[in-house]
N, C-alpha and C positions, 0 to 999 in steps of 0.2 A: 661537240661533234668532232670526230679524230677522222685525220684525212680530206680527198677532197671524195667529191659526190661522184658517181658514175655519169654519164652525158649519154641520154637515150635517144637516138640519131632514128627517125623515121622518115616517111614522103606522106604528104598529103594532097590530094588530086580534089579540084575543085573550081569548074566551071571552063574544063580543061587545062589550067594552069597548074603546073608544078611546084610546090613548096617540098622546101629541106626543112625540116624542123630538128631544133634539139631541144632539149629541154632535160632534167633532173627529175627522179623520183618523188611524189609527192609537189612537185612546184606549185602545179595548180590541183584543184581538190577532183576532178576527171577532164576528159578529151573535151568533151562542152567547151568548157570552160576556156581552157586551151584554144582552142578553135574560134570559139569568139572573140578572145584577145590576140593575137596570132594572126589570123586571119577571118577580118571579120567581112559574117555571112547573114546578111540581113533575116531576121524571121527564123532564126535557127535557135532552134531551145526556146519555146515558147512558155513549156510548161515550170522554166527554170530548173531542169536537172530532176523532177520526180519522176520521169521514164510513162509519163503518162499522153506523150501527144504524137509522139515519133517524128517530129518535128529537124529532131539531131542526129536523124538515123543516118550510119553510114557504112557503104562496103568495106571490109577489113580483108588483107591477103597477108598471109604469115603462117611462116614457119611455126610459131609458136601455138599451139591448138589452143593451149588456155585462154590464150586472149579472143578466141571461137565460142565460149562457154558464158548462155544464156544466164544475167542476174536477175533477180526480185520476180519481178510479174512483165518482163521484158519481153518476153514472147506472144503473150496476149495481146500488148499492145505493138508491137511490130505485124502481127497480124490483124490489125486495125486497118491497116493500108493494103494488103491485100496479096499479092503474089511479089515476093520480092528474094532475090536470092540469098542460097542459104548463108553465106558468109555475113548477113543484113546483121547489125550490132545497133543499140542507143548510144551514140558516143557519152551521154550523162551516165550512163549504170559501164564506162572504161577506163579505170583508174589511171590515173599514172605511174607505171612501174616499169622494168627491165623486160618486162612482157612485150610491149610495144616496139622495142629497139628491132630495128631492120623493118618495120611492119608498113603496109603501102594502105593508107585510109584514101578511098572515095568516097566524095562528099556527092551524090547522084546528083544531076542536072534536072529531074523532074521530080525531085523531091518538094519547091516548094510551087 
């Protein structure tokens, strides 16, 4: 690998608490993942990363609209919980990429 790596510099908001996060593309395999090791959230990502429990649902605010852009069967089950807003993401189906960089994740307080 030639060079060093980009450092994708976001906030994550969770139980009122502010976290600075960095991390590199690809470091962990999505935000889950991230997020459990990082800052770990008891009962988050239940279904381990298949996007089937909305267990790791989280608000996203960002400039970057792609990181807005519903993957697999991600809205089906985000609409399992019921009225949530529209920025509501699976952090398992949010890669880690350059997409994230500046981007503010809420982890909701009655999520679980």
């Amino acid at each position: 690998m030639n060079g060093e790596r980009k450092i994708i510099s976001f906030t994550v908001i969770s139980f009122g608490e502010k976290y600075a996060v960095q991390t590199y593309e690809n470091e962990y395999r999505n935000l889950m993942v991230l997020l459990n090791d990082k800052i770990y959230t008891e009962d988050f990502g239940q279904c381990g990363g298949q996007g089937r429990c909305a267990t790791c649902m989280v608000e996203v605010t960002t400039p970057n609209e792609s990181l807005l852009t519903l993957e697999r069967n991600e809205q089906s089950t985000i609409a399992k919980k019921g009225e949530v807003g529209k920025n509501a993401r699976l952090s398992c189906q949010i890669f880690i990429n350059n997409a994230l960089d500046g981007a503010i994740i809420n982890i909701p307080d009655d999520l679980f």
